[in-house]
C-alpha angles and dihedrals in degrees: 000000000000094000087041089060099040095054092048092049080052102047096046085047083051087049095040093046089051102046084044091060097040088053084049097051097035086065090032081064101047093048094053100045098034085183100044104103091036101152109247132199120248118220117176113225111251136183090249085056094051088048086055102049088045102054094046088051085051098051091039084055093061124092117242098254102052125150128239083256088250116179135173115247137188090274083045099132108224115208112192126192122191120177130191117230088202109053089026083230124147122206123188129197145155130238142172107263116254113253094238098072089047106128097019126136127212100274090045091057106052097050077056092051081051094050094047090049088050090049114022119173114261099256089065089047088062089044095054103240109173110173140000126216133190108221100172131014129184142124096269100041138019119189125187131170123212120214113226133196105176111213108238096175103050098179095051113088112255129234134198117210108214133188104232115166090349089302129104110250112195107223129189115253094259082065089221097089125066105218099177134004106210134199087226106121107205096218089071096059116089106271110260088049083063084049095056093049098043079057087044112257114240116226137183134204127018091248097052086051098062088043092056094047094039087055090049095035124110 
C-alpha cells in the first residue's frame, strides 16, 4: 500500500508540475506577443474572391495612360474623305476595311496611315494625293480624310513645299530628294497658306515655283 501511494504522489506532482509550466509559459507568451491572439476573421477563399484579387492586380498593373484596348475588326465600318484641293470639293463614301488593318489599335493604324501617305500606290499618285489623316478612330467606325492636288500640267516637273524647322523646304515629286532649302519661315505666311504647306503644297513647273517663292522671299 506504501509503494501504491508513493507512485501516485509521484504521478499527480508530474501532472501539477506540467500543468504549472504550460500556464508559465502560456502568460509568459502573451506577454511577450501582446498581439498574438488577436481574433481574427475567417473568409473562405472563393472563387469570387480569386476573380477579385486578380482584377485589382490587373488594373494596378496598367499604366496611367492606357487606352480603352480598341482594335479594328472585320465589321469595323471604314469612312473615307477625299477632298480636292483644286476644286475645294469634298466626296464621302463607305467601304469594307482592308484585311490588312484588321487587328490593329489606334496607334497601329495610323503609322500605317503615315506609311500609306510616304508610299502610296501609284493609282493615288495620278490621282495627287498628298497627305492622309486619321479624324476618328473605334472599334465600330474609322474615318480618314485624303488630301488631293490634281496635276493639271502633266509634262512640268512637279514640286512638294514642306514645312522643315519652321522653314519651307522645296522637294522633288518622288519626296525622297531635296531640290532647294529657302529662307521663307512658314509662320510668316497667312495662314491658309501654312496650312497648305504643313499638308505639302503641290507645284508645277519650275517657273511657277520661283514665282511662288520670289513673291514670299525676303
Amino acid at each position: 500500500m506504501k509503494l501504491i501511494g508513493r507512485v501516485s504522489l509521484f504521478c499527480i506532482a508530474g501532472v501539477s508540475l506540467f500543468t504549472a509550466g504550460a500556464y508559465a509559459n502560456s502568460v509568459y507568451l502573451k506577454w511577450f506577443y501582446p498581439n498574438r491572439e488577436e481574433s481574427r476573421e475567417f473568409i473562405p477563399y472563393t472563387e469570387e474572391l480569386k476573380e477579385a484579387e486578380e482584377g485589382t492586380e490587373i488594373w494596378e498593373s496598367l499604366p496611367a495612360d492606357s487606352q480603352s484596348g480598341d482594335v479594328i475588326t472585320c465589321d469595323t465600318v471604314f469612312n473615307i474623305e477625299e477632298y480636292d484641293r483644286n476644286t475645294e470639293t469634298t466626296a464621302e463614301y463607305e467601304e469594307k476595311i482592308p484585311g490588312k488593318y484588321i487587328g490593329m489599335d489606334r496607334n497601329g493604324f495610323i503609322d500605317a496611315m503615315s506609311a500609306y501617305e510616304m508610299s502610296p500606290p501609284l493609282e493615288e499618285q495620278q490621282r495627287g494625293l498628298i497627305s492622309v489623316e486619321v479624324l476618328a478612330f473605334s472599334e465600330e467606325r474609322v474615318r480618314i480624310r485624303k488630301h488631293y492636288q490634281m496635276i493639271e500640267s502633266p509634262g512640268e516637273e512637279i514640286y512638294y513645299l514642306v514645312a522643315e524647322n519652321h522653314y519651307i523646304t522645296v522637294y522633288h515629286e518622288d519626296m525622297q530628294n531635296v531640290y532647294l532649302y529657302t529662307d521663307i519661315c512658314v509662320e510668316n505666311l497667312p495662314e491658309e497658306l501654312q496650312e497648305e504647306i504643313i499638308q505639302k503644297k503641290l507645284i508645277s513647273g519650275e517657273s511657277t515655283l520661283y514665282h511662288f517663292l520670289e513673291s514670299y522671299s525676303s
